[in-house]
Backbone bond lengths (Angstrom), bond angles and torsions (degrees), N, CA, C in turn:
res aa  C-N    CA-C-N  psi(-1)  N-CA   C-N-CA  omega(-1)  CA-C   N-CA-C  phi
1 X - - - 1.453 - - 1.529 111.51 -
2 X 1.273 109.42 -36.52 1.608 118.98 -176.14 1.223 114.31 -58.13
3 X 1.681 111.04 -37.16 1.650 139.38 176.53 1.489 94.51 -46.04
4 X 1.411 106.57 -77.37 1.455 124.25 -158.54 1.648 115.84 -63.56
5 X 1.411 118.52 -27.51 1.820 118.28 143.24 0.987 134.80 -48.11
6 X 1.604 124.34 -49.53 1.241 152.32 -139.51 1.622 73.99 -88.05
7 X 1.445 127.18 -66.83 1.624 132.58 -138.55 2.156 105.00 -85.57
8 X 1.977 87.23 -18.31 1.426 76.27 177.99 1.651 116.00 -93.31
9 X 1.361 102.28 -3.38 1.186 114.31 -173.93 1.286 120.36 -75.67
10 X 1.638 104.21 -35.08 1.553 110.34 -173.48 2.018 98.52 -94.16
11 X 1.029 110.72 11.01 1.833 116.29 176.75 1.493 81.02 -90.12
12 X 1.728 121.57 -74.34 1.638 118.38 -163.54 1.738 94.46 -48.08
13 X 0.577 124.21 -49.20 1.695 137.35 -169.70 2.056 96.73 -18.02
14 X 1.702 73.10 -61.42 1.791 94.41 -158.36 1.237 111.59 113.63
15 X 1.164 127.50 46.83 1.324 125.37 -146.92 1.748 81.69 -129.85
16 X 1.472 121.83 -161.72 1.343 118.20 -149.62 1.547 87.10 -88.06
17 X 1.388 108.48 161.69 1.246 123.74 -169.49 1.721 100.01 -119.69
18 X 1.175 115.17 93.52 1.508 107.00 -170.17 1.662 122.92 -49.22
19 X 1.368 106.84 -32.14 1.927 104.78 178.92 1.520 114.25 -90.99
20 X 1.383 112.85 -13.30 1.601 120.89 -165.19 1.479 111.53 -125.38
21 X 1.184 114.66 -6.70 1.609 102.71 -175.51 1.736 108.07 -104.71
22 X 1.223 117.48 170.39 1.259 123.80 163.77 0.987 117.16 -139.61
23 X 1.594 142.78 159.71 1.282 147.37 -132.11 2.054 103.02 -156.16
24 X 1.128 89.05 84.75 2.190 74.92 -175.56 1.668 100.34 59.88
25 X 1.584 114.65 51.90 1.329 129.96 153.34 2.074 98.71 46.99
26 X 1.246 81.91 50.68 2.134 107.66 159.47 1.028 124.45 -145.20
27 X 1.468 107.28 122.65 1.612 95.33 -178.34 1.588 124.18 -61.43
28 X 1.096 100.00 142.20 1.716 100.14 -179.45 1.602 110.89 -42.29
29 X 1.602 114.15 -48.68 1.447 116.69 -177.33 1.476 103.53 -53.83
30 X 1.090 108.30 -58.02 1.927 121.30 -171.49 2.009 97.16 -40.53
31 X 0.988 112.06 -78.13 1.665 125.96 168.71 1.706 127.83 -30.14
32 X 1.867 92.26 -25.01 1.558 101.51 168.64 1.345 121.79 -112.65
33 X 1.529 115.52 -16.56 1.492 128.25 138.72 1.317 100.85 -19.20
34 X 1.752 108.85 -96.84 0.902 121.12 -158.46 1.214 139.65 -58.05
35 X 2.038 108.09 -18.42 1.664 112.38 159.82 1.571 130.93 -69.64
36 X 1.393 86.34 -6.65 1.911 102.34 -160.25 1.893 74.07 -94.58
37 X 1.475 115.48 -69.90 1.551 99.49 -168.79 1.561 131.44 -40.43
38 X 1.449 111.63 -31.58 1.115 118.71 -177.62 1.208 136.93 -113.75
39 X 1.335 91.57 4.99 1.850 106.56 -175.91 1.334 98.68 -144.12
40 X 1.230 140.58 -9.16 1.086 155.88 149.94 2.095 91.39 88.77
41 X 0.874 98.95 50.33 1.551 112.49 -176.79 1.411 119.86 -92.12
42 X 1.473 123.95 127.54 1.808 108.58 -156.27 1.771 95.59 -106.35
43 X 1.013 110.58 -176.97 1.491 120.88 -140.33 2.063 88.26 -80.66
44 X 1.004 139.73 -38.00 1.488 134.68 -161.10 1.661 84.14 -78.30
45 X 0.748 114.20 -82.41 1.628 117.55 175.41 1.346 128.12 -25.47
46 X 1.646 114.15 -45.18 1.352 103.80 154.17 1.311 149.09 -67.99
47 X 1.587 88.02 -20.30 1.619 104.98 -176.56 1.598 97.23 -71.44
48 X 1.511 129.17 -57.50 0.929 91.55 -178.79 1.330 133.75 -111.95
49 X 1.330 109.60 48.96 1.472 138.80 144.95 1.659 102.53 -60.68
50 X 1.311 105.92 -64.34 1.672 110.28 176.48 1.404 121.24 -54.22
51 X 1.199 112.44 -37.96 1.498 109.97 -172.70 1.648 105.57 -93.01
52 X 1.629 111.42 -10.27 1.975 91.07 157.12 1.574 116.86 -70.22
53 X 1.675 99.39 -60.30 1.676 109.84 158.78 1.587 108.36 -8.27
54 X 1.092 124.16 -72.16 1.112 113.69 -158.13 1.881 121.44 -111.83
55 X 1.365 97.35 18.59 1.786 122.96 139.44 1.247 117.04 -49.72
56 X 1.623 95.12 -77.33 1.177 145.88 -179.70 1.889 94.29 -24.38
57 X 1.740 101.72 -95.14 1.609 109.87 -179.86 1.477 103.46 -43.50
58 X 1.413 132.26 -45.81 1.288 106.91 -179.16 1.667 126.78 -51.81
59 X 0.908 80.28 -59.75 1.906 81.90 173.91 1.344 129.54 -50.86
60 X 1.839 97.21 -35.29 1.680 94.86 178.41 1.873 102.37 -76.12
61 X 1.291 98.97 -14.38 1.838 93.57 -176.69 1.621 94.14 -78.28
62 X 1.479 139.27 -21.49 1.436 121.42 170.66 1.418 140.02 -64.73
63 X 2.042 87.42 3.76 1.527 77.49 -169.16 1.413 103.67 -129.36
64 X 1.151 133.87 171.28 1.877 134.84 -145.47 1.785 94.32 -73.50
65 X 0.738 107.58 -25.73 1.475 122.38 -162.29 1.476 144.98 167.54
66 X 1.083 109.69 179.90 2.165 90.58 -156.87 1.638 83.12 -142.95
67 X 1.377 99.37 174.82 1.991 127.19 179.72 1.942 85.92 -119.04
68 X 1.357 88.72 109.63 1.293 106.60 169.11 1.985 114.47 -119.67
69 X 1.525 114.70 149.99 1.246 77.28 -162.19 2.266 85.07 -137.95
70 X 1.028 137.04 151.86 0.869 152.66 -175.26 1.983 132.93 -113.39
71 X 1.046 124.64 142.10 1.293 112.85 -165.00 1.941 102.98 -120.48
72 X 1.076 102.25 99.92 1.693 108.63 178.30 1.580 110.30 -112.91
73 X 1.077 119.43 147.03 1.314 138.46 -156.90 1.852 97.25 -112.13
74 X 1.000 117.20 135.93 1.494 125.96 -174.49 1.878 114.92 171.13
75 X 1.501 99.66 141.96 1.375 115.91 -160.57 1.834 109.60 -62.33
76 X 1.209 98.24 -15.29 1.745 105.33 -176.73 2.138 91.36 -165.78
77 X 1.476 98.24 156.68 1.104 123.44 -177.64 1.936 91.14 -62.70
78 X 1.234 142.62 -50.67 1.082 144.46 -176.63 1.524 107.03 -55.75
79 X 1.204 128.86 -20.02 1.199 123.83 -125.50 1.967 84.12 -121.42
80 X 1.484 113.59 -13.04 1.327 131.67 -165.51 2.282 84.05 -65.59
81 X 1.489 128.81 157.95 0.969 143.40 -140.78 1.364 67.77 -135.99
82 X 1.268 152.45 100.06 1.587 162.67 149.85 1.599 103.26 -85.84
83 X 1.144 130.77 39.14 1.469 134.87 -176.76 1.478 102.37 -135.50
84 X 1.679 114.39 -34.33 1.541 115.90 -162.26 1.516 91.18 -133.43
85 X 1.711 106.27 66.05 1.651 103.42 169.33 2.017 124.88 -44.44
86 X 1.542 91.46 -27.09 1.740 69.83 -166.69 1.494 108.01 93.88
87 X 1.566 118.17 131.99 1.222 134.30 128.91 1.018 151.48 -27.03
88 X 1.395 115.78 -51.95 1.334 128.97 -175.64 1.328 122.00 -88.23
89 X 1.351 139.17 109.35 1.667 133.96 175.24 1.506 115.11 -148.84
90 X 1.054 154.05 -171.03 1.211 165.18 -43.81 0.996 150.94 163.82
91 X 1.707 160.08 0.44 1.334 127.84 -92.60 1.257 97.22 -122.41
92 X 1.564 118.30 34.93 1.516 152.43 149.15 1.154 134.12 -87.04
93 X 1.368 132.64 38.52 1.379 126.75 -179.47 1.649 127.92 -21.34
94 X 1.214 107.94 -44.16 1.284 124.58 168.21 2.106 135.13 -52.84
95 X 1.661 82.87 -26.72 1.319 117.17 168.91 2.095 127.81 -62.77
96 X 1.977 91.83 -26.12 1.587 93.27 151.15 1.306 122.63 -56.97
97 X 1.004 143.36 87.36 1.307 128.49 159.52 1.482 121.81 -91.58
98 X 1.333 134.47 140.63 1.608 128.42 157.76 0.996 117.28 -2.94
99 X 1.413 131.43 -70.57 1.874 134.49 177.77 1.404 105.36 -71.57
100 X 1.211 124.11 -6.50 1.849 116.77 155.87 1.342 124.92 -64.07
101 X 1.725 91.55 -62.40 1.602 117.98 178.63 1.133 117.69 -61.67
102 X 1.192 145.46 -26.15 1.083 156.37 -166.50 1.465 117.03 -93.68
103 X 1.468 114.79 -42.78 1.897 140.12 149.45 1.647 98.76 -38.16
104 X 1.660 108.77 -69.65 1.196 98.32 -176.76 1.235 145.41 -78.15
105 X 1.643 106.35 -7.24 1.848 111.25 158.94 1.411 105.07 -74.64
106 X 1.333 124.44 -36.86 1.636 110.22 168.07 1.370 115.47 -27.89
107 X 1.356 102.56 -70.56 1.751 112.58 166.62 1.321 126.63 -7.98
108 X 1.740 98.90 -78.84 1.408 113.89 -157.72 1.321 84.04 -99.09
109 X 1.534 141.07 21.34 1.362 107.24 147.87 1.627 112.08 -93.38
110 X 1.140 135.01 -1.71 1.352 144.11 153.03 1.741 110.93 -33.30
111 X 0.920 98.57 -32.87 2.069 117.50 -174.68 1.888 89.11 -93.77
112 X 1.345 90.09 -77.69 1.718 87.64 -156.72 1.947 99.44 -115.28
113 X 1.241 113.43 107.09 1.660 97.41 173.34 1.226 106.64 -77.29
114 X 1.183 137.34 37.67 1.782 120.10 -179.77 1.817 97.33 -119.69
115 X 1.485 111.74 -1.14 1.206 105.00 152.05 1.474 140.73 -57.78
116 X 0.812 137.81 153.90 1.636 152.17 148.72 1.576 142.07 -136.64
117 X 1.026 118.36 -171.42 1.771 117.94 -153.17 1.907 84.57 -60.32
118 X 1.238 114.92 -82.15 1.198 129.88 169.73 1.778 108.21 1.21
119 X 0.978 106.32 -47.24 1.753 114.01 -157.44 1.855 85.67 -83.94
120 X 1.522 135.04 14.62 1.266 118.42 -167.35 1.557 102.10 -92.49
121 X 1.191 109.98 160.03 1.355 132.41 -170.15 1.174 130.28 -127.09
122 X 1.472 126.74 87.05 1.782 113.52 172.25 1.812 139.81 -68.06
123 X 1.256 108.51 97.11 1.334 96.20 179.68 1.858 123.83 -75.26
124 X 0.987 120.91 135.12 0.990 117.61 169.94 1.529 117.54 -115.97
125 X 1.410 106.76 121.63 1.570 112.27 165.89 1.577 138.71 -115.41
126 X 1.192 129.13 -171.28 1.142 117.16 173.08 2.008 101.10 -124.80
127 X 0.952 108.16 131.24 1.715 86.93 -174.64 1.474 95.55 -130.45
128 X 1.266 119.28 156.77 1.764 132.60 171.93 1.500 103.69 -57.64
129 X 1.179 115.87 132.55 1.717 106.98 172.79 1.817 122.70 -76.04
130 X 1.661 102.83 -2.02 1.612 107.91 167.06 0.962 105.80 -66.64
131 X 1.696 119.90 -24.85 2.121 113.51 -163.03 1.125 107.07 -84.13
132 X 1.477 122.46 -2.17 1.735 127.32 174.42 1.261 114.63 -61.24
133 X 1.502 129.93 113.41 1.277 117.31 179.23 1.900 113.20 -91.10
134 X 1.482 108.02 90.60 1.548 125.49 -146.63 1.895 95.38 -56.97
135 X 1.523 104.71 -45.19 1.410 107.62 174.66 1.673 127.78 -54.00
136 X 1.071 103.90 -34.65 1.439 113.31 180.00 1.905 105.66 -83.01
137 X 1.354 139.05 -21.50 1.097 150.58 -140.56 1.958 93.77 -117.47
138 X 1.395 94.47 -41.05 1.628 103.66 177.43 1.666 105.16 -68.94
139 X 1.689 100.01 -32.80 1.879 95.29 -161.26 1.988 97.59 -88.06
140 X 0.920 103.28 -24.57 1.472 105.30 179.76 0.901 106.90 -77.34
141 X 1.598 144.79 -53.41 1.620 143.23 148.81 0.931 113.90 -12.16
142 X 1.868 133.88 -59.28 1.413 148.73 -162.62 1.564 93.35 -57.36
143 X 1.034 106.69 -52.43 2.057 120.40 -166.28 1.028 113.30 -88.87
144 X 1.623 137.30 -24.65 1.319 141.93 147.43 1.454 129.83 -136.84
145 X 1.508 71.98 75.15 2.088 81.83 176.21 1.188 128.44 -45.46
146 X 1.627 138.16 -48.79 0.837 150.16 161.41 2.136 127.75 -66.76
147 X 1.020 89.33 40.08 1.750 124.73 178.31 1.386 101.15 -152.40
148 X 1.311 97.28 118.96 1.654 116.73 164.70 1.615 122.41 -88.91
149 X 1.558 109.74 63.25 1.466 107.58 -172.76 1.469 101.20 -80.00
150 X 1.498 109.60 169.02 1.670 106.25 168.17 1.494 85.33 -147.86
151 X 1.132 112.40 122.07 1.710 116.76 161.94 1.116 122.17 -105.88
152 X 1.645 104.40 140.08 1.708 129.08 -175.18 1.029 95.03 -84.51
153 X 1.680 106.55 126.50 1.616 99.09 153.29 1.683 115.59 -93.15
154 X 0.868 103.13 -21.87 1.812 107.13 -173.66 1.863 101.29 -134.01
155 X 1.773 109.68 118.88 1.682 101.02 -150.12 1.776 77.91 -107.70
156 X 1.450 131.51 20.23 1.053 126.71 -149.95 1.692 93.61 -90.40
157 X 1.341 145.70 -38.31 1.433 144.48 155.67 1.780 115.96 -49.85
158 X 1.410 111.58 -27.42 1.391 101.19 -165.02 1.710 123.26 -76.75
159 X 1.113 109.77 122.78 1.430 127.17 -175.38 0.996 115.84 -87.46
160 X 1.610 133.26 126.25 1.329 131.08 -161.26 1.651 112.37 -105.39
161 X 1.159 124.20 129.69 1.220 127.39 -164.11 1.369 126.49 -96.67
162 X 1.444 107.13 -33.06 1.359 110.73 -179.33 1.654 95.01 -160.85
163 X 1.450 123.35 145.27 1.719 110.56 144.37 1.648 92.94 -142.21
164 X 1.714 78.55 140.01 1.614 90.13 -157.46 2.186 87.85 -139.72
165 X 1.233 97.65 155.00 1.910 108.12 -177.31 1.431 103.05 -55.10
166 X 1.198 107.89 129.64 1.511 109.01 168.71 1.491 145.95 -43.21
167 X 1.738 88.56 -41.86 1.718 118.41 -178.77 1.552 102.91 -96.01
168 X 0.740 113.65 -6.22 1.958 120.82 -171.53 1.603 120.37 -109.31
169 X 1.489 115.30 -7.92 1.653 139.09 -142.72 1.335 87.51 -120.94
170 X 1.450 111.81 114.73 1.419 113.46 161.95 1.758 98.97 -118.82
171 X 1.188 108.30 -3.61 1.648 121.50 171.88 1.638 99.82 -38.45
172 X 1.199 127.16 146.67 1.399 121.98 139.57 1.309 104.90 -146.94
Protein backbone atom coordinates (compact mmCIF):
# COMPACT_ATOMS: atom_id res chain seq x y z
CA UNK A 1 0.00 0.00 0.00
CA UNK A 2 2.92 2.29 0.95
CA UNK A 3 4.20 1.42 -2.78
CA UNK A 4 0.99 2.53 -4.26
CA UNK A 5 1.04 6.23 -2.25
CA UNK A 6 4.50 6.76 -2.54
CA UNK A 7 4.09 6.26 -6.71
CA UNK A 8 0.82 8.29 -6.82
CA UNK A 9 2.23 10.93 -5.05
CA UNK A 10 5.27 11.54 -7.03
CA UNK A 11 2.69 11.40 -10.54
CA UNK A 12 0.51 14.42 -8.50
CA UNK A 13 4.03 15.65 -7.74
CA UNK A 14 4.75 16.17 -11.53
CA UNK A 15 7.31 14.04 -11.31
CA UNK A 16 8.17 11.58 -14.31
CA UNK A 17 5.33 10.22 -16.02
CA UNK A 18 6.42 6.72 -17.00
CA UNK A 19 4.28 6.33 -20.56
CA UNK A 20 4.39 10.13 -21.53
CA UNK A 21 7.43 11.78 -20.44
CA UNK A 22 10.87 11.94 -21.89
CA UNK A 23 14.10 12.64 -20.33
CA UNK A 24 17.11 14.13 -22.84
CA UNK A 25 14.63 13.08 -25.79
CA UNK A 26 14.04 9.09 -24.22
CA UNK A 27 11.21 7.76 -23.47
CA UNK A 28 10.87 7.15 -19.88
CA UNK A 29 9.68 3.44 -20.79
CA UNK A 30 12.79 3.06 -23.23
CA UNK A 31 15.21 4.25 -20.02
CA UNK A 32 13.34 1.67 -17.73
CA UNK A 33 13.61 -1.08 -20.29
CA UNK A 34 16.88 -0.62 -20.25
CA UNK A 35 17.65 -0.41 -16.29
CA UNK A 36 15.53 -3.48 -15.64
CA UNK A 37 17.58 -5.24 -18.73
CA UNK A 38 20.79 -4.48 -17.47
CA UNK A 39 20.82 -3.96 -13.98
CA UNK A 40 17.97 -5.90 -13.46
CA UNK A 41 16.37 -2.71 -11.82
CA UNK A 42 12.40 -2.61 -11.34
CA UNK A 43 10.37 0.23 -12.45
CA UNK A 44 9.89 2.48 -8.79
CA UNK A 45 13.54 2.34 -8.46
CA UNK A 46 14.32 3.29 -11.77
CA UNK A 47 12.19 6.03 -12.02
CA UNK A 48 13.79 7.50 -9.48
CA UNK A 49 17.08 6.48 -10.47
CA UNK A 50 15.93 8.49 -13.66
CA UNK A 51 14.69 11.42 -12.17
CA UNK A 52 18.18 12.00 -10.06
CA UNK A 53 19.99 11.31 -13.52
CA UNK A 54 18.34 13.91 -14.82
CA UNK A 55 18.57 16.57 -11.74
CA UNK A 56 21.76 15.68 -11.79
CA UNK A 57 22.52 16.71 -15.89
CA UNK A 58 20.42 19.60 -15.28
CA UNK A 59 22.49 21.29 -12.95
CA UNK A 60 25.71 20.17 -14.37
CA UNK A 61 24.22 21.83 -17.75
CA UNK A 62 23.90 25.22 -15.41
CA UNK A 63 27.18 25.62 -15.07
CA UNK A 64 29.96 27.16 -17.70
CA UNK A 65 31.76 24.08 -17.44
CA UNK A 66 32.93 20.99 -15.51
CA UNK A 67 36.59 18.93 -14.65
CA UNK A 68 36.05 15.94 -16.55
CA UNK A 69 38.69 13.44 -16.52
CA UNK A 70 39.62 10.50 -19.00
CA UNK A 71 41.80 7.29 -18.99
CA UNK A 72 44.31 6.88 -22.14
CA UNK A 73 46.90 4.40 -22.32
CA UNK A 74 50.39 5.58 -23.74
CA UNK A 75 54.14 4.57 -23.49
CA UNK A 76 55.21 7.96 -21.67
CA UNK A 77 53.10 10.96 -20.46
CA UNK A 78 54.63 12.83 -23.74
CA UNK A 79 53.65 10.27 -25.80
CA UNK A 80 49.65 10.96 -24.73
CA UNK A 81 47.97 12.23 -28.52
CA UNK A 82 46.67 15.78 -26.84
CA UNK A 83 45.30 16.70 -30.41
CA UNK A 84 42.57 13.77 -30.55
CA UNK A 85 41.08 14.13 -26.91
CA UNK A 86 38.22 11.75 -27.43
CA UNK A 87 34.69 11.83 -26.31
CA UNK A 88 34.43 9.75 -23.74
CA UNK A 89 35.39 10.83 -19.93
CA UNK A 90 34.27 11.05 -16.50
CA UNK A 91 33.47 13.54 -13.97
CA UNK A 92 34.30 10.64 -11.47
CA UNK A 93 37.78 10.20 -10.88
CA UNK A 94 37.05 7.62 -8.50
CA UNK A 95 35.23 5.66 -11.22
CA UNK A 96 38.88 4.12 -12.48
CA UNK A 97 38.68 1.12 -10.96
CA UNK A 98 40.94 -2.18 -11.75
CA UNK A 99 37.94 -3.85 -13.74
CA UNK A 100 37.74 -0.41 -15.67
CA UNK A 101 41.39 -0.15 -16.38
CA UNK A 102 41.94 -3.27 -17.29
CA UNK A 103 38.53 -3.24 -19.92
CA UNK A 104 40.31 -0.37 -21.23
CA UNK A 105 43.90 -1.68 -22.00
CA UNK A 106 41.97 -4.52 -23.63
CA UNK A 107 40.97 -1.73 -25.91
CA UNK A 108 43.99 0.05 -26.64
CA UNK A 109 45.77 -3.08 -26.88
CA UNK A 110 43.76 -3.70 -30.14
CA UNK A 111 46.14 -0.60 -31.52
CA UNK A 112 49.31 -1.47 -29.70
CA UNK A 113 49.64 -4.94 -27.56
CA UNK A 114 52.94 -3.87 -25.99
CA UNK A 115 50.84 -1.81 -23.73
CA UNK A 116 50.01 -2.35 -20.11
CA UNK A 117 48.23 -1.21 -16.86
CA UNK A 118 51.41 0.80 -16.04
CA UNK A 119 51.42 2.65 -19.50
CA UNK A 120 47.79 4.27 -18.14
CA UNK A 121 47.18 7.81 -18.37
CA UNK A 122 44.85 10.40 -16.70
CA UNK A 123 43.66 13.21 -18.66
CA UNK A 124 42.20 15.88 -17.05
CA UNK A 125 40.09 18.60 -18.64
CA UNK A 126 37.94 21.35 -18.28
CA UNK A 127 35.13 21.25 -21.00
CA UNK A 128 32.00 23.81 -21.68
CA UNK A 129 28.88 22.07 -20.42
CA UNK A 130 27.09 22.93 -24.09
CA UNK A 131 29.77 20.20 -25.53
CA UNK A 132 27.89 17.54 -23.37
CA UNK A 133 26.03 15.48 -25.63
CA UNK A 134 23.08 15.15 -22.68
CA UNK A 135 21.17 12.57 -25.06
CA UNK A 136 23.84 10.23 -25.60
CA UNK A 137 25.02 10.45 -21.66
CA UNK A 138 21.20 9.74 -20.61
CA UNK A 139 21.18 6.53 -23.13
CA UNK A 140 24.49 5.18 -21.88
CA UNK A 141 23.39 5.77 -18.18
CA UNK A 142 20.09 3.75 -19.06
CA UNK A 143 22.61 0.65 -20.04
CA UNK A 144 25.24 1.42 -17.54
CA UNK A 145 24.11 3.14 -14.67
CA UNK A 146 26.72 2.41 -12.53
CA UNK A 147 29.54 4.11 -14.95
CA UNK A 148 29.78 7.70 -14.84
CA UNK A 149 30.42 8.40 -18.60
CA UNK A 150 29.82 11.97 -19.91
CA UNK A 151 30.10 12.31 -23.68
CA UNK A 152 31.51 15.18 -25.80
CA UNK A 153 29.91 15.84 -28.69
CA UNK A 154 32.09 18.70 -29.96
CA UNK A 155 35.84 18.34 -27.95
CA UNK A 156 36.66 21.61 -29.88
CA UNK A 157 36.28 24.10 -26.42
CA UNK A 158 37.88 21.52 -24.14
CA UNK A 159 40.95 22.66 -22.31
CA UNK A 160 43.23 20.26 -20.91
CA UNK A 161 44.38 20.66 -17.46
CA UNK A 162 46.66 18.27 -16.39
CA UNK A 163 47.78 14.54 -17.72
CA UNK A 164 49.43 13.02 -15.09
CA UNK A 165 50.37 8.65 -14.51
CA UNK A 166 47.56 6.84 -13.45
CA UNK A 167 49.21 4.64 -10.66
CA UNK A 168 51.40 7.61 -9.41
CA UNK A 169 48.39 10.51 -9.39
CA UNK A 170 46.88 11.21 -6.25
CA UNK A 171 46.09 14.72 -8.06
CA UNK A 172 42.41 15.06 -8.71
Amino acid sequence: MKLIIESWRRFADGAIDTYNSTVYGHKVEDLLRNLKRGEGIYEDEGLEMIEFQKDYLEGMSKKPSVELYRAVFAKSIDDVDRSNLGHHYTDDYDSFTLQMMESLLSQARQENPSLALEDARIIKVSAPTNAIDYEEVMRTWSLFPYEYEITLGDTGGVEILDVDDAYESSRR
